[in-house]
N, C-alpha and C positions, 0 to 999 in steps of 0.2 A: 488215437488214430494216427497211425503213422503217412505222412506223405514226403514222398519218394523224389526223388530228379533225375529224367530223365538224362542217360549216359547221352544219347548224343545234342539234343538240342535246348539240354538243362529246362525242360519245362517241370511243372509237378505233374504229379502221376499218383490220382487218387486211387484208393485201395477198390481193388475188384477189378482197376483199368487197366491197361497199355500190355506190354508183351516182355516176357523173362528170356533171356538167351542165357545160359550155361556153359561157359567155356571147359575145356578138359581139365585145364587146370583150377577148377571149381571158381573162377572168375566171372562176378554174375552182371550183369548189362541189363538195365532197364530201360524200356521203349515208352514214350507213350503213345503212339501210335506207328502204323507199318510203315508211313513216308521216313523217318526215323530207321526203323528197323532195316529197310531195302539199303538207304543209304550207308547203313556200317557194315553188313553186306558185302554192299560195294566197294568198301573201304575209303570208301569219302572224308577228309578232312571237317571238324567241325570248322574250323579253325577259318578255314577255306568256303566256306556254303556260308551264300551272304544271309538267310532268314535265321540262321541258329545265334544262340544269344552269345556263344564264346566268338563268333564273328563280331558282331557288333560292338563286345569288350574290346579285340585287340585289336578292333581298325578304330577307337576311340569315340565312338558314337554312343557307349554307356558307359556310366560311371561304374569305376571296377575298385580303387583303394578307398576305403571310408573303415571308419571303427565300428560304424553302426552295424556292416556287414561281420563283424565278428561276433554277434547275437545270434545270427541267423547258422551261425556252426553246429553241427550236428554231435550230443554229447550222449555216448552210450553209458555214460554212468549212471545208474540208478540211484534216486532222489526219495530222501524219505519225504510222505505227501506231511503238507503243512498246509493251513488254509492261508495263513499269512501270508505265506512267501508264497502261494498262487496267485492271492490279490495283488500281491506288488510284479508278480510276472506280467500280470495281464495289464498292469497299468504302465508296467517300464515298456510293453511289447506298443502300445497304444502313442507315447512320447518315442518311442525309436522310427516308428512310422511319420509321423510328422517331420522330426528332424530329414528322414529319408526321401519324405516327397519334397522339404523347401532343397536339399543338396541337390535331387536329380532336376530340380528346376533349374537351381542356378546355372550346373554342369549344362543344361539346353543353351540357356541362356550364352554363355560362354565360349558354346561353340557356333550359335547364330552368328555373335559378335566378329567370330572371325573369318565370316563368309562375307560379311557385308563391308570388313574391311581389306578383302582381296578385290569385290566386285569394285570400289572406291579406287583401289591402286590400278586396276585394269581400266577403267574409264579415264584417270588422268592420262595412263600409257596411251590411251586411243584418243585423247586430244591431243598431245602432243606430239603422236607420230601427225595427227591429223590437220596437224593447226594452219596451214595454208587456206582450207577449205572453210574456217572462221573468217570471220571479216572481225578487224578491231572495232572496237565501242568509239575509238576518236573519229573513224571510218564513217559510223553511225550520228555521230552528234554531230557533223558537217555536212551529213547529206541531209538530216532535220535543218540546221540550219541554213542550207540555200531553200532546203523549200519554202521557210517560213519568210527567207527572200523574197522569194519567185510572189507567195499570199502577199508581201506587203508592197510591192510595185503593182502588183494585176489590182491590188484596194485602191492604190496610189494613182493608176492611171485612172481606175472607175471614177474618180471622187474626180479626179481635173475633167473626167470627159461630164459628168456631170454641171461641175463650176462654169464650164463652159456652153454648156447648153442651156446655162438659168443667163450666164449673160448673154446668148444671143436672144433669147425670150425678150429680156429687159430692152436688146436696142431695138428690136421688133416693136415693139408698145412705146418709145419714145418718138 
């Protein structure tokens, strides 16, 4: 079973599916479906239409140089059948897929990484166009310390206004 890649939006294209266009000059384009189709058409850039996967390659949002991708080459040379070298196909296809899901992890990974350290340089830039609008921390630890002033005179007075009410008690009772 052969399956096919679609000319404009590189999907596959199972057999019996999508749409053949025949250029004059016996140039054949495969669809896998009409949204595809309408658009070449149209003459619409892949390259340019943000949902097609050659967009996403070359504005850097999929991994596109890997060696693992040179498996996936398509070889019209005919193969004498072997069972051996089928079993070792199907087991190197099984190991290239692994390696290919930890790569396109990391490549996410990688390019998170550099979103979060734009969104880090734009927040310093916005405190430090901003930094008026902060109050210093020394700012802070002196307006805690007068309050705890202000708590330890208003204790300071209770406790005399107190002392002083037990001795007018006492010269009462004398």
């Amino acid at each position: 079973m052969r399956i096919e890649k679609c000319f404009f939006c590189s999907s596959t294209i199972y057999p019996g599916h999508g749409i053949q266009f025949v250029r004059n000059d016996c140039k054949i384009f495969k669809f896998c479906r009409s949204k595809c189709h309408r658009a070449f058409k149209k003459k619409k850039n892949p390259r340019k239409t943000r949902w097609t996967k050659a967009f996403r390659k070359a504005s850097g949002k999929e991994l596109t140089v890997d060696q693992a991708f040179e498996f996936e080459k398509r070889r019209n040379t005919p193969v004498k059948y072997s069972r051996e070298l089928w079993e070792k196909t199907v087991d190197a296809m099984k190991r290239i897929e692994e390696i290919q899901q930890k790569r396109k992890a990391q490549h996410i990974i990688k390019r998170l990484q550099k979103g979060v350290e734009d969104r880090k340089k734009a927040d310093r830039k916005l405190v430090e166009k901003n930094m008026h609008v902060l109050k210093s921390p020394a700012a802070k630890l002196s307006r805690k310390g007068q309050q705890l002033m202000e708590i330890e005179e208003e204790s300071d007075f209770e406790e005399e206004k107190a002392v002083m009410e037990v001795e007018v008690e006492d010269e009462d009772e004398e």
